[in-house]
VOKE-595144 format. One record per residue (C-alpha): x, y negated, z negated. Coordinates in steps of 0.5 Angstrom, whole numbers, plus 500, padded with zeros to 3 digits. Example, Ala and Ser with C-alpha at 12.3 -4.5 7.8 and 13.67 -1.06 7.14 Angstrom:
! residues 2
<site><east>525</east><north>509</north><up>484</up></site>
<site><east>527</east><north>502</north><up>486</up></site>
//
This chain:
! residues 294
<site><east>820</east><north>424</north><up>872</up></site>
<site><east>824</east><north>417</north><up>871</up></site>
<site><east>829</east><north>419</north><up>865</up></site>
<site><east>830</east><north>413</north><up>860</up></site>
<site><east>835</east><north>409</north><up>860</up></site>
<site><east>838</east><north>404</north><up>855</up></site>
<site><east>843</east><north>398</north><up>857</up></site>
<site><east>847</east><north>396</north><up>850</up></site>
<site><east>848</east><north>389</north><up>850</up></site>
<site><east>854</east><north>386</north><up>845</up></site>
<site><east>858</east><north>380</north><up>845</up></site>
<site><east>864</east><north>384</north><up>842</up></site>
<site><east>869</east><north>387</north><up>845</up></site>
<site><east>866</east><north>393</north><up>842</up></site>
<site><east>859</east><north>397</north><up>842</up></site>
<site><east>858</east><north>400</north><up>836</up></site>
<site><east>858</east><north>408</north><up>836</up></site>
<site><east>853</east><north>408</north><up>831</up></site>
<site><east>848</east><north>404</north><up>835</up></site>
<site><east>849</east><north>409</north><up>840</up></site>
<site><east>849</east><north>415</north><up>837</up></site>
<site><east>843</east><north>413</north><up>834</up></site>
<site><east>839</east><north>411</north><up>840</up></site>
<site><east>842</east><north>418</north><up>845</up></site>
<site><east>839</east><north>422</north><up>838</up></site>
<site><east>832</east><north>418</north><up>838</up></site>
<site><east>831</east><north>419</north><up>846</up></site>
<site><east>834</east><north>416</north><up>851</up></site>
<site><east>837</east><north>421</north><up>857</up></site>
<site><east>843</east><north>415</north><up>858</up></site>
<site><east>846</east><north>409</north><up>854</up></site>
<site><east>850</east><north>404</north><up>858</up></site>
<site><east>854</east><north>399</north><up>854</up></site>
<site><east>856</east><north>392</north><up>856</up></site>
<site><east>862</east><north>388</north><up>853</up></site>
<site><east>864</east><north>381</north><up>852</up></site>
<site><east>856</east><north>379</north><up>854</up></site>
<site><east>855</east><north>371</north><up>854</up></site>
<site><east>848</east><north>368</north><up>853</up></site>
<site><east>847</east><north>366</north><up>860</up></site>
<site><east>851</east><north>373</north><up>862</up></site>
<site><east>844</east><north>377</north><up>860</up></site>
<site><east>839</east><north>373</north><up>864</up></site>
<site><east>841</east><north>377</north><up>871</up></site>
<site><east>843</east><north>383</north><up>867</up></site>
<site><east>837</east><north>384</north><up>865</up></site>
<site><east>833</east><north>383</north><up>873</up></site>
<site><east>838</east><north>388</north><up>875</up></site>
<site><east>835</east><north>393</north><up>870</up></site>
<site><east>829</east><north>391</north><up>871</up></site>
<site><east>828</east><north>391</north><up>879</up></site>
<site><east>832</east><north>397</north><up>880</up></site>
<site><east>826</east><north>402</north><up>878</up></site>
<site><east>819</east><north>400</north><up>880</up></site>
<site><east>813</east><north>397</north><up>876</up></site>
<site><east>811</east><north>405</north><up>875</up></site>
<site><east>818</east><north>406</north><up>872</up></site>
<site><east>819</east><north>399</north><up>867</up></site>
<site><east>817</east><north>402</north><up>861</up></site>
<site><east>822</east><north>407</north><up>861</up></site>
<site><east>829</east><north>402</north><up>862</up></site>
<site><east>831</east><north>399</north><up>856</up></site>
<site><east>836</east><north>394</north><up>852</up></site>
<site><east>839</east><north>393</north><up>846</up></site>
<site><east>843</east><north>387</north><up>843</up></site>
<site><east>848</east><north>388</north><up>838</up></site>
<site><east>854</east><north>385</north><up>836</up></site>
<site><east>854</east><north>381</north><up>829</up></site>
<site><east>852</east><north>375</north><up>830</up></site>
<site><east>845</east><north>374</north><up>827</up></site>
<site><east>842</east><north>368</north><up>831</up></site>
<site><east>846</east><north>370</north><up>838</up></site>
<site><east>842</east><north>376</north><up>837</up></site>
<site><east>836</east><north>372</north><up>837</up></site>
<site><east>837</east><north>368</north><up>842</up></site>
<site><east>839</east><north>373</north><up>847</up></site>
<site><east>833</east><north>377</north><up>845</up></site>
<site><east>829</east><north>370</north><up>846</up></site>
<site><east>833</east><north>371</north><up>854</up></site>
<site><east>831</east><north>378</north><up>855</up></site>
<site><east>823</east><north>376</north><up>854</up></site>
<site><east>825</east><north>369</north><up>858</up></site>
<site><east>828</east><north>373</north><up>864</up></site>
<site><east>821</east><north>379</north><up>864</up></site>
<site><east>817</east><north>379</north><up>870</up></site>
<site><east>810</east><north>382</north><up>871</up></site>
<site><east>809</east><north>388</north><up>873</up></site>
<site><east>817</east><north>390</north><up>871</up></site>
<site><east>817</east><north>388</north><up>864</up></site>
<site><east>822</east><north>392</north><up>859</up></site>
<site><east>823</east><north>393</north><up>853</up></site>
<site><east>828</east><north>390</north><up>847</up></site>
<site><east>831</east><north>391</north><up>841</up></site>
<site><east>836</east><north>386</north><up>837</up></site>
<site><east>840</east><north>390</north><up>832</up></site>
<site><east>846</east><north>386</north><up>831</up></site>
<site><east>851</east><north>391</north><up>826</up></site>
<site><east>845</east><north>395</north><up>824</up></site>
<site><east>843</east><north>388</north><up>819</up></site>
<site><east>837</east><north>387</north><up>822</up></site>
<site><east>835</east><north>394</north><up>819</up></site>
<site><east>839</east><north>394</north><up>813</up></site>
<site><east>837</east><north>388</north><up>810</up></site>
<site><east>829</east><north>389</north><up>813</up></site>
<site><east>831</east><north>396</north><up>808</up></site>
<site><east>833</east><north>392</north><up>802</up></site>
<site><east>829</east><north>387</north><up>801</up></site>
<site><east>823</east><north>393</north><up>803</up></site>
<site><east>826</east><north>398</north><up>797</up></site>
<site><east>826</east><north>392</north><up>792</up></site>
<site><east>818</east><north>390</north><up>795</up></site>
<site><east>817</east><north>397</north><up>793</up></site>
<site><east>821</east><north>398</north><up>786</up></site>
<site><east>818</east><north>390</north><up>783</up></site>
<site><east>811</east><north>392</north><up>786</up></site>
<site><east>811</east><north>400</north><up>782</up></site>
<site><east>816</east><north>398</north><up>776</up></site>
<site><east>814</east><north>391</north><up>775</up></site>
<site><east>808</east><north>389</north><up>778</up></site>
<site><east>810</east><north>383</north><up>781</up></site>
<site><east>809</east><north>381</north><up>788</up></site>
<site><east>816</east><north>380</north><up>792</up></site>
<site><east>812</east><north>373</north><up>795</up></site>
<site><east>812</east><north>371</north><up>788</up></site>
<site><east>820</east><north>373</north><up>786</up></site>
<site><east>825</east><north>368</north><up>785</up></site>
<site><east>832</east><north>372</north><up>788</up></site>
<site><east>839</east><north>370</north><up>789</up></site>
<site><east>843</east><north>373</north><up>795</up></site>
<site><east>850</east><north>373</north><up>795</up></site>
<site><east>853</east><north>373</north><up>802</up></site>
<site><east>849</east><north>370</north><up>805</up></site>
<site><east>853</east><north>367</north><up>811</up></site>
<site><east>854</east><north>375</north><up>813</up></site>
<site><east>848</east><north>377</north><up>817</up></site>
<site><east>845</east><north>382</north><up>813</up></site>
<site><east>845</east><north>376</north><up>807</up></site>
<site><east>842</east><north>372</north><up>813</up></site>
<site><east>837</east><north>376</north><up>815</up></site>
<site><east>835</east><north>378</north><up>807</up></site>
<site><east>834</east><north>371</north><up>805</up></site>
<site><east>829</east><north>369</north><up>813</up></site>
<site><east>826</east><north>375</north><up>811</up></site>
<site><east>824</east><north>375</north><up>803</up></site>
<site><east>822</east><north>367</north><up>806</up></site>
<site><east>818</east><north>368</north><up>810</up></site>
<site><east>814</east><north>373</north><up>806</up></site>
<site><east>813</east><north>367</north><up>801</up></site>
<site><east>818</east><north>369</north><up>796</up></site>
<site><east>824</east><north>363</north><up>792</up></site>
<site><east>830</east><north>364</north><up>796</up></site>
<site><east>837</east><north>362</north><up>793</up></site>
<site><east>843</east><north>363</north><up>799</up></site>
<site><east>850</east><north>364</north><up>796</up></site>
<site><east>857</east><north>363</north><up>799</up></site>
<site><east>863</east><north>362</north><up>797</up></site>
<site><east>864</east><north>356</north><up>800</up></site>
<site><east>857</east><north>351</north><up>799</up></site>
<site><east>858</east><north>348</north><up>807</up></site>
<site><east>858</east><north>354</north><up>810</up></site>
<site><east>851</east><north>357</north><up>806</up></site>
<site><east>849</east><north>350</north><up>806</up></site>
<site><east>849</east><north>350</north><up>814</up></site>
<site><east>845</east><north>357</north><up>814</up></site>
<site><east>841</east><north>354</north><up>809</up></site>
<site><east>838</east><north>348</north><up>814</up></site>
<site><east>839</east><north>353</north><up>820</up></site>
<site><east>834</east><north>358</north><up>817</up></site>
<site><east>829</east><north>352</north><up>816</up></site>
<site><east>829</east><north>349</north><up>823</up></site>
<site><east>828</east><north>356</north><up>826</up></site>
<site><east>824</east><north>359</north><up>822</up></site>
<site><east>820</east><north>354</north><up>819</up></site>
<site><east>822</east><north>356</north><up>811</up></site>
<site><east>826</east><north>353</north><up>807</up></site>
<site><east>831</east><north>357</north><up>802</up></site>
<site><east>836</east><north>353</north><up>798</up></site>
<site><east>843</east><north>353</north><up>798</up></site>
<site><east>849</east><north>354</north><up>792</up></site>
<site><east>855</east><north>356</north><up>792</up></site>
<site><east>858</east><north>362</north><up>788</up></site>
<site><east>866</east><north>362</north><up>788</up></site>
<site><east>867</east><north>363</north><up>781</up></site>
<site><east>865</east><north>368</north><up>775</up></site>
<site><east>861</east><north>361</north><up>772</up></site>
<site><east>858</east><north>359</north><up>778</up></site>
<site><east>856</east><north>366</north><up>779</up></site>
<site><east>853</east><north>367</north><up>773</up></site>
<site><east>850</east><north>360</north><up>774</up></site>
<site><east>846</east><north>361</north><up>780</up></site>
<site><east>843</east><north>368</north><up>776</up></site>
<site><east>840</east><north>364</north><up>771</up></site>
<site><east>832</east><north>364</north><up>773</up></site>
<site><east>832</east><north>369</north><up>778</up></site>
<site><east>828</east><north>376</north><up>778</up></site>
<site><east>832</east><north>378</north><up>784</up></site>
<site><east>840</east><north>380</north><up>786</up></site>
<site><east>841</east><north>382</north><up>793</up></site>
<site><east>848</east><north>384</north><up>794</up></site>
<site><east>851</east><north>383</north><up>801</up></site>
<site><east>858</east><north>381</north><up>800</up></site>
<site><east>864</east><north>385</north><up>804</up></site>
<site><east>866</east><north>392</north><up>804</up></site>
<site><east>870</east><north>393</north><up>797</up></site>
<site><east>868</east><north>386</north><up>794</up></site>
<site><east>864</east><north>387</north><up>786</up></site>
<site><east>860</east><north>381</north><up>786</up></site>
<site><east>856</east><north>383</north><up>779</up></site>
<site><east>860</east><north>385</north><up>773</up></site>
<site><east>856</east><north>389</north><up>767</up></site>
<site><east>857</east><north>383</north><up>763</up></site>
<site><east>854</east><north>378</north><up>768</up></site>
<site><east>848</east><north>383</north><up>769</up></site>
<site><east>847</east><north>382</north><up>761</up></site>
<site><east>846</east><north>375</north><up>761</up></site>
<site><east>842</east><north>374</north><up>767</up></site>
<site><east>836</east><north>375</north><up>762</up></site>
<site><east>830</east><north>374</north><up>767</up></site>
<site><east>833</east><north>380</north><up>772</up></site>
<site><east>828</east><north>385</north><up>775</up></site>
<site><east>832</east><north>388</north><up>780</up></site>
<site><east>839</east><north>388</north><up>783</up></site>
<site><east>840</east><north>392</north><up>789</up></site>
<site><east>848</east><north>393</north><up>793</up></site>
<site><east>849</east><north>395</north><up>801</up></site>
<site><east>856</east><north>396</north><up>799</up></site>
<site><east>858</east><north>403</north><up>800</up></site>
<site><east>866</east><north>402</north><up>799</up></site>
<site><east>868</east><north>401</north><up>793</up></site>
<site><east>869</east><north>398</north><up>788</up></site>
<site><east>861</east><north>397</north><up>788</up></site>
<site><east>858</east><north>391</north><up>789</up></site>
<site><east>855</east><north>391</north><up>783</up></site>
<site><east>858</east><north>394</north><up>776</up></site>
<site><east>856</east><north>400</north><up>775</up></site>
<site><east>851</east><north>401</north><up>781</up></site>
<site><east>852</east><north>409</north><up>783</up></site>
<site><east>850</east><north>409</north><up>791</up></site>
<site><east>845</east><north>413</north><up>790</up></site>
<site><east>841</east><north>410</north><up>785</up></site>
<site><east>833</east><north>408</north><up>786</up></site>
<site><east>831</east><north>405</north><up>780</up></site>
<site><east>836</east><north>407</north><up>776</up></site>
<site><east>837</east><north>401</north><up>770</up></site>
<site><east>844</east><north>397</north><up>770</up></site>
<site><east>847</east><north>393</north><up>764</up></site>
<site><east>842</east><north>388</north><up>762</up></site>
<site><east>836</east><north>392</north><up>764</up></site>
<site><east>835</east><north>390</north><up>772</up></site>
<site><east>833</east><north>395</north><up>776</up></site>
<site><east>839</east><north>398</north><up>781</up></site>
<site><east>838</east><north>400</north><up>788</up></site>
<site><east>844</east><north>402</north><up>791</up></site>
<site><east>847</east><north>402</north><up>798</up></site>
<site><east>846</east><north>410</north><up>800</up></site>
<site><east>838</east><north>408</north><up>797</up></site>
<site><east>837</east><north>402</north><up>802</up></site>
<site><east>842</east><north>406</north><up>808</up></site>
<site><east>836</east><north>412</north><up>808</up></site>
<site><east>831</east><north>407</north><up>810</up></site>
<site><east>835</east><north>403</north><up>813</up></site>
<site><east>837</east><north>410</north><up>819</up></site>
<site><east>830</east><north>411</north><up>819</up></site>
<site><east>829</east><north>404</north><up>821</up></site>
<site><east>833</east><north>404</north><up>826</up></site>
<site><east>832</east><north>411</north><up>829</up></site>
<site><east>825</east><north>409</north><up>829</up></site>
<site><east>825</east><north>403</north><up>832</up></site>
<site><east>829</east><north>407</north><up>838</up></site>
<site><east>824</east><north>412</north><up>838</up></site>
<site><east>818</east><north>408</north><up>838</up></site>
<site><east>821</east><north>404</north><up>845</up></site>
<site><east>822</east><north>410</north><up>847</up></site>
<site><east>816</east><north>413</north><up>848</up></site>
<site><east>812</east><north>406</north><up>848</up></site>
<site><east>807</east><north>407</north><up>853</up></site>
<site><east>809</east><north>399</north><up>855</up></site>
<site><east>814</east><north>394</north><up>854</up></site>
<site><east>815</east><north>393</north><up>847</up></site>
<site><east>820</east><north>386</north><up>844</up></site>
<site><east>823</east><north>388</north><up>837</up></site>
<site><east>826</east><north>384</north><up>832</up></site>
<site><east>828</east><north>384</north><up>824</up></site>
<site><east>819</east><north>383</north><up>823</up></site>
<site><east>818</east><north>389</north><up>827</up></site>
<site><east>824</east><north>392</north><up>823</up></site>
<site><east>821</east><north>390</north><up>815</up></site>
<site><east>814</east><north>392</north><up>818</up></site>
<site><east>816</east><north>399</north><up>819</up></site>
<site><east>821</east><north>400</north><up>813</up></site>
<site><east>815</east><north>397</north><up>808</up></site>
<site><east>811</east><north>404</north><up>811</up></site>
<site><east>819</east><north>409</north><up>810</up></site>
<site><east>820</east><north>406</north><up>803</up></site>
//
């Protein structure tokens, strides 16, 4: 029996060893990584893995993109199925630094607690995401927008997440506002209105302080991805999952949304693993899946 096989794709000098422990544990026999990866280095990568096995045998050949750029992902992504060919097609899965699942995770856990402990809708949310030139406060914002919900984008820098902001709308068709989040004030001011606080900064860095969360008066939920402390939000413990902050929003913490995010992750290996044809995965098919784990 053909054994699976799992060619890892990254444009770094590195490929991550939690992309490929995760996937040798959900399944695959061999993990190949390849580094320094181009965009137009991937179309004949992938012939190479495709026509090296027969049409019989595709379905068990693989590839995966990481990295940590969100949009290149995509876009190699968008090469691999331009390069498949019948009867040879192989199966693809984009996962740059895990923030496809993470913020599919996130923003599936705050679905969940706003729909159980509010009786609200995500659709009809008003959310804020510090971060947001970072790819998993990218991806949050693409998905919640697309699912129909107000999204605020924050950066330090209006440019930079003003750039993201009009990116997002010429490739996914949504429009997402863009404000900048340098200052405590300008913090403060773009929680003003929101029901929901997504937290996606750097590792160490606390966005949100107790006295913040306190005057955002219409908050319904605030949820951290930062495991390293201090924690992005004051006063949010890592596990956290549902537990209320100061001013009365509802906390999910990092560990909380990495659970669902592993599973994710794991699953998604494991359902192109053992697909019984060529699957193509991205950060749809992420939230799709982390909706049924939350």
């Amino acid at each position: 029996m053909a054994k699976n096989i799992l060619h890892m794709l990254s444009p770094l000098r590195h490929m991550s060893p939690f992309d490929v422990n995760m996937s040798l544990d959900a399944g695959y026999d061999a993990v190949v990584p390849y580094i320094d990866v181009k965009l137009e280095e991937v179309m004949p990568l992938v012939q190479d893995a495709m026509f090296s096995r027969s049409p019989r045998d595709a379905v068990h050949t693989a590839v995966f993109i990481g990295g940590k750029d969100a949009v290149l992902a995509l876009d190699m992504l968008e090469q691999v199925r331009k390069t498949l060919l019948k009867p040879f097609e192989i199966s693809a899965f984009a996962d740059p630094a895990g923030s496809f699942t993470t913020a599919a995770a996130m923003v599936a856990c705050v679905e969940k607690l706003l729909k159980q402990k509010k009786g609200k809708a995500l659709a009809d949310a008003r959310i804020v995401i510090f971060g947001a030139t970072g790819p998993v406060g990218y991806t949050s914002g693409v998905i919640a927008a697309l699912e129909g919900a107000d999204v605020t984008l924050t950066a330090r820098e209006l440019n930079k997440v003003q750039a993201k902001a009009d990116e997002i709308k010429q490739r996914f068709g949504v429009t997402v506002h863009a404000a900048q989040a340098k200052s405590p004030e300008e913090i403060t001011a773009t929680l003003a209105g929101k029901e929901v606080a997504l937290c996606c900064a750097a590792a160490g860095v606390q966005v949100l302080s107790a006295s913040m969360l306190s005057a955002a008066k219409s908050l319904l939920v605030s949820a951290d991805v930062n495991a390293v402390p201090p924690a992005g939000i004051e006063g949010l413990d890592l596990m956290a999952n549902g537990v209320e902050l100061a001013g009365g929003s509802l906390g999910i913490g990092p560990l909380a949304i990495g659970d669902v995010k592993y599973k994710t992750e794991s699953g998604l290996f494991q359902r192109m693993a053992s697909s019984p044809k060529a699957i193509s995965l991205d950060f749809r098919d992420a939230f799709s899946f982390a909706r049924e784990i939350a």
